[in-house]
C-alpha positions as CSV (number, residue, x, y, z in Angstrom):
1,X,0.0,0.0,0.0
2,X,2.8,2.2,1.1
3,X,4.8,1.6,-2.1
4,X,1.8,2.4,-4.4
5,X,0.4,5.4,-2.7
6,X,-2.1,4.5,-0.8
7,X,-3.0,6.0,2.2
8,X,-4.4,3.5,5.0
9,X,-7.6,4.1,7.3
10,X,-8.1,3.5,10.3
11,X,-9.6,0.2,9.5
12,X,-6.4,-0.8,7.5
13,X,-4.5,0.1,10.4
14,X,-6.7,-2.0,13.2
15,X,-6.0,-5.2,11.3
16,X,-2.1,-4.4,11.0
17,X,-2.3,-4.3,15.1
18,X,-4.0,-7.2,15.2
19,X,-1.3,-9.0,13.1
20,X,1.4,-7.6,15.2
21,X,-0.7,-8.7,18.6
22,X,-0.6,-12.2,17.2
23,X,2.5,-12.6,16.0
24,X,4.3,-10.6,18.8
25,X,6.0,-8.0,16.8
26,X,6.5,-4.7,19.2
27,X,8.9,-3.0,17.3
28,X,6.1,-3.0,14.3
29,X,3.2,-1.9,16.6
30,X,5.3,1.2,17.7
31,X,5.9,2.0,13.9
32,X,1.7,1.9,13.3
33,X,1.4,3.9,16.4
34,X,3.7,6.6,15.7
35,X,2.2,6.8,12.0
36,X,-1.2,6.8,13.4
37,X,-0.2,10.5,15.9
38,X,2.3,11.8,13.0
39,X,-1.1,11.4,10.3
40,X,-3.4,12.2,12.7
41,X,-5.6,9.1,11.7
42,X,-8.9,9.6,12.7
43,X,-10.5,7.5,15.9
44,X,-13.6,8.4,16.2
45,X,-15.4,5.0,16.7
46,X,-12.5,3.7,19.2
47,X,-11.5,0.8,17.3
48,X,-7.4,1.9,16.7
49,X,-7.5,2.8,20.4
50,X,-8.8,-0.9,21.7
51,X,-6.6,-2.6,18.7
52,X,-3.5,-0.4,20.6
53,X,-4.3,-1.7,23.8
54,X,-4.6,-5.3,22.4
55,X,-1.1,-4.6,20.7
56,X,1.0,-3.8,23.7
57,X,-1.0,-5.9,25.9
58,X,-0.2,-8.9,24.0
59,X,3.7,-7.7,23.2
60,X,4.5,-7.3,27.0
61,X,4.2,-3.1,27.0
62,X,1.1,-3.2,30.0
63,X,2.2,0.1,31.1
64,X,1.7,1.5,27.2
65,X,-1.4,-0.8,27.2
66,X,-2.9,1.5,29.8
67,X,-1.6,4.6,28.8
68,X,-3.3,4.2,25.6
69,X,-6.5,3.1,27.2
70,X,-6.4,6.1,29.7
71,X,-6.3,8.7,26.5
72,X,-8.5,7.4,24.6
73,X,-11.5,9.8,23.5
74,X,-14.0,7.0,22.9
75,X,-14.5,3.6,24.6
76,X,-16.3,1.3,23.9
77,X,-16.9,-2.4,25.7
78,X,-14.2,-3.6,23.0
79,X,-12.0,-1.3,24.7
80,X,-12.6,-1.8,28.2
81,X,-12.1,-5.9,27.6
82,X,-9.0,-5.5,25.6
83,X,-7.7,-3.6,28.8
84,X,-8.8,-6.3,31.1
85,X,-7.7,-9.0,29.2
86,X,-3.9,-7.3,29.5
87,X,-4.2,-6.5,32.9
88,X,-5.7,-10.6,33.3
89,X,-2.6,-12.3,31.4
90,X,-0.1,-10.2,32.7
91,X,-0.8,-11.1,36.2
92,X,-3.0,-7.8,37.7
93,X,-5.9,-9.5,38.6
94,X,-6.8,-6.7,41.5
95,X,-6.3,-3.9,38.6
96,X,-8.6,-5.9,35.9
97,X,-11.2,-6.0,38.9
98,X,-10.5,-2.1,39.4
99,X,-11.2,-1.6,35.7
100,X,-14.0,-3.7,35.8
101,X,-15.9,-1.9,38.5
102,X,-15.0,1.5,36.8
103,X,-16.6,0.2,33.4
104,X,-19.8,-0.8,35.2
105,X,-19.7,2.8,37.3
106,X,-19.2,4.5,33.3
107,X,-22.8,2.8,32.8
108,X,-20.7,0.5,29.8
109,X,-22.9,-3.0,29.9
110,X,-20.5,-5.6,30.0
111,X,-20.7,-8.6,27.6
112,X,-19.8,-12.7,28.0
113,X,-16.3,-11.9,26.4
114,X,-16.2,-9.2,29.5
115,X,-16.8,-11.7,32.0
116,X,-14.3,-14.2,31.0
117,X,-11.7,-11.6,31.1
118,X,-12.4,-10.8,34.2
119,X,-13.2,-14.9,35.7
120,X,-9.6,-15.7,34.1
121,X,-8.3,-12.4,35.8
122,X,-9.4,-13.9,39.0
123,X,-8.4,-17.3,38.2
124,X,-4.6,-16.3,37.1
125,X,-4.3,-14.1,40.6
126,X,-5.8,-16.4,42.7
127,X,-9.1,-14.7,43.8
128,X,-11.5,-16.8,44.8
129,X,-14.1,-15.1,46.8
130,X,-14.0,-12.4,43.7
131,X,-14.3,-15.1,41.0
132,X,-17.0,-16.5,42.4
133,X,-19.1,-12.7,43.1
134,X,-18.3,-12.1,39.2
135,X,-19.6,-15.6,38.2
136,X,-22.8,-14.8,39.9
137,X,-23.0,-11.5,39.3
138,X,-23.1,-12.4,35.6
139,X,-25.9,-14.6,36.0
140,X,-27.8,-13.1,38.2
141,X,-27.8,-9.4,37.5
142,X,-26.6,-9.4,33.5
143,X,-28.6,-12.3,33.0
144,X,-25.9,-13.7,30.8
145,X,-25.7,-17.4,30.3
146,X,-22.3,-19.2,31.6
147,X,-20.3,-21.1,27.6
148,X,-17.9,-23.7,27.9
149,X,-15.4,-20.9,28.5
150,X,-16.7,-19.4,31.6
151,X,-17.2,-22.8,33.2
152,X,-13.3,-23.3,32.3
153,X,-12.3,-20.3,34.4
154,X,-14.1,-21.2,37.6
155,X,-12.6,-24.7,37.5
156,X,-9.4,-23.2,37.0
157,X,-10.3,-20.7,39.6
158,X,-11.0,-23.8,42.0
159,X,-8.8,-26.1,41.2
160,X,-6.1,-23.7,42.4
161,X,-7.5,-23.9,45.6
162,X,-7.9,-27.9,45.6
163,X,-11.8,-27.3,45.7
164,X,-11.9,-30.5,43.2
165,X,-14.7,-32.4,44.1
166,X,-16.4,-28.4,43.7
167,X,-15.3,-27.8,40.4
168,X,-16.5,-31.3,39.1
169,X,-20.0,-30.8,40.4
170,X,-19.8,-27.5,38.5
171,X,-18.7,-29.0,35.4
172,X,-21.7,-31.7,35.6
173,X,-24.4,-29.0,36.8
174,X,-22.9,-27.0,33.3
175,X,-26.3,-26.0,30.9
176,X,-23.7,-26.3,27.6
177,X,-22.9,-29.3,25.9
178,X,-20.0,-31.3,27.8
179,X,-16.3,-30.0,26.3
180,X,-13.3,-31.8,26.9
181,X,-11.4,-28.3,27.4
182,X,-13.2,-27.8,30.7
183,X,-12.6,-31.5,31.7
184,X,-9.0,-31.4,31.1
185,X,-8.4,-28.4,32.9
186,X,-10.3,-30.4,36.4
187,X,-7.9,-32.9,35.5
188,X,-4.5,-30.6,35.4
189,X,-5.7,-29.5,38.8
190,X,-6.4,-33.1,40.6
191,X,-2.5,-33.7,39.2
192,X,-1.0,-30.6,40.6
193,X,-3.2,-31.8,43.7
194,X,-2.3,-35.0,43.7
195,X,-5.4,-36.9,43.6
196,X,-4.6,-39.6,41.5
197,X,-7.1,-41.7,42.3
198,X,-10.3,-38.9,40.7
199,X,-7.4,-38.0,37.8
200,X,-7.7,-41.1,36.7
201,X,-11.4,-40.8,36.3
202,X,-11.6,-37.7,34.6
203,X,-9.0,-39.0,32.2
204,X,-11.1,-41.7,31.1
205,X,-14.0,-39.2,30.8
206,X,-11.8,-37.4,28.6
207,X,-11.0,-40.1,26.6
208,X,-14.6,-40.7,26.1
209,X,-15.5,-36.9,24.6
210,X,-12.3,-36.7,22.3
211,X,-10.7,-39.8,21.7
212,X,-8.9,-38.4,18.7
213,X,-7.1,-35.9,20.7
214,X,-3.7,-36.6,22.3
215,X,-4.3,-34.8,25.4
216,X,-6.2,-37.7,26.9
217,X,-3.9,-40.7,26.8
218,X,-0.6,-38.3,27.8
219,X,-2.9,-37.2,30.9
220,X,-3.6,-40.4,31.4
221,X,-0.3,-42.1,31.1
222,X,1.6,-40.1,32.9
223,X,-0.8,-40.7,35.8
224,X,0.1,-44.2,34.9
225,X,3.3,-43.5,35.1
226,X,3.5,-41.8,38.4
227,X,1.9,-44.5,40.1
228,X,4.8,-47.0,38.8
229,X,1.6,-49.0,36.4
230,X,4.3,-49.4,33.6
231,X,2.3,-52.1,31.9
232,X,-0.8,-49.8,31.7
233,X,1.6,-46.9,30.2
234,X,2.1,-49.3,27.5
235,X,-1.5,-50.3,26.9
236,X,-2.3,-46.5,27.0
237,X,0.3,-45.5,24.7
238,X,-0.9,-48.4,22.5
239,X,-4.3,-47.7,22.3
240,X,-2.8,-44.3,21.2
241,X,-1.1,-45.3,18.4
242,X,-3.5,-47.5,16.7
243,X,-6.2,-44.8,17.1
244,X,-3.4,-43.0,14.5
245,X,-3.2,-39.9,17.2
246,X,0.2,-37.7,17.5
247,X,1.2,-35.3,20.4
248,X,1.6,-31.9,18.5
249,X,4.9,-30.4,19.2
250,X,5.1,-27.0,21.2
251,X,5.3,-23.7,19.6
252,X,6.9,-20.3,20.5
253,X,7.9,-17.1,18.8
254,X,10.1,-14.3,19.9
255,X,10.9,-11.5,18.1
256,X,15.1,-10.1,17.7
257,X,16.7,-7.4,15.8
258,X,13.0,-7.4,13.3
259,X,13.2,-10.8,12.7
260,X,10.8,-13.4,14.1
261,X,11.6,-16.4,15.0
262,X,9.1,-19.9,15.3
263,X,10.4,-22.7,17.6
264,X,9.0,-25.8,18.1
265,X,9.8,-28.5,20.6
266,X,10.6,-32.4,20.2
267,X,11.0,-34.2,23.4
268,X,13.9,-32.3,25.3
269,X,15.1,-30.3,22.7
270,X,13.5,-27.3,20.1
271,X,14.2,-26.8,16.6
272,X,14.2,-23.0,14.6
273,X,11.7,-24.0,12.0
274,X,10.9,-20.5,10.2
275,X,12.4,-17.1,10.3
276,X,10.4,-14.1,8.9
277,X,11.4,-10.3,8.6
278,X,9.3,-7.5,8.9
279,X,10.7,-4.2,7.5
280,X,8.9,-0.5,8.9
């Protein structure tokens, strides 16, 4: 676009953020953001503002995030989520509440993707009494009906505090159809609790709802494992392979110098498998 002329919108400009958010490349959001105040690109439905926010959120730059957020002119609920969701996965759970309670006092109606910004918030800072006002504020007062999603942040919220046998009642009370995300998070928490005993259960009820995922049978066979039953780590492992499923390998991606790099990871060791370069 550049090389022919062209000058961008605002909208071309919101979906350039968005592909530096997800790619992680800082050094290419700053370039969009100082083109946006040297062109004076017009904001005036809020969207370059949230996509900002979203941008340094998502490339480390919280503090940025939130200046951005503080001057914008116009927020909307987009807005006021994407600055949540920073404050939730950067480890400010008491701030995302903070924000949260100042949206609601700006008369802004919050929305389900709200809510489980906020939920995770609590659930990554370890707010229990908090999660569970926000989970029944949502129902009760906003009248907004738990997804798979929500129900994954409580139990993640109360498998933290070993409240297992808790969060499994919530997961069979849940009015959405049963997801093996929600399972498989109870079961990451009865491991790092060591119950071994109701792991083992909600493996096999995970192997039930997605037996063509890998998730399942590693779960499970490292339970296996654990408890010294090598002969049913083979079975497991067995079962695996004729059922044709693969672990997929780990992936990461950091950014150096304006070039990206992709790892992924192979047992105890990680292999560069693409480098791309971004010029601004």
């Amino acid at each position: 676009m550049q090389n022919g002329y062209v000058k961008p919108d605002s909208c071309t400009l919101v979906n350039v953020l968005s592909a530096c958010a997800r790619i992680g490349v800082l050094s290419q959001g700053k370039w969009v953001h100082a083109y946006v105040k040297k062109n004076r690109i017009d904001d005036a439905n809020g969207f370059l503002a949230t996509a900002l926010v979203d941008m340094y959120s998502k490339c480390g730059c919280i503090e940025k995030a939130l200046e951005v957020f503080q001057n914008a002119f116009r927020k909307d609920v987009s807005t006021w989520n994407s600055m949540i969701l920073g404050l939730s996965i950067h480890g400010f759970g008491k701030h995302a509440l903070e924000i949260f309670s100042e949206m609601l006092t700006e008369g802004v109606e919050p929305n389900e993707i709200t809510f489980i910004n906020v939920l995770s918030a609590c659930s990554h800072a370890g707010l229990l009494k908090e999660g569970r006002e926000v989970f029944d504020l949502m129902i009760r007062v906003h009248r907004i009906q738990p997804s798979v999603k929500h129900y994954g942040c409580m139990v993640d919220l109360l498998g933290c505090f070993g409240l297992l046998e808790e969060a499994e009642e919530l997961v069979k009370s849940m009015l959405v159809k049963e997801s093996p995300v929600v399972w498989e998070s109870l079961l990451g928490a009865c491991r790092n609790h060591g119950n071994y005993s109701m792991a083992e259960r909600i493996a096999g009820k995970l192997l039930e709802l997605a037996p063509e995922e890998s998730s399942g049978y590693v779960q499970l066979s490292n339970i296996h494992a654990y408890m010294g039953r090598w002969n049913n780590v083979n079975e497991v492992r067995r079962k695996m392979k004729m059922q044709g499923v693969s672990k997929q390998p780990g992936c990461s991606m950091i950014e150096v110098d304006g070039i990206v790099h992709e790892f992924f990871s192979r047992g105890n060791s990680a292999f560069l498998n693409s480098v791309s370069e971004w010029e601004g």
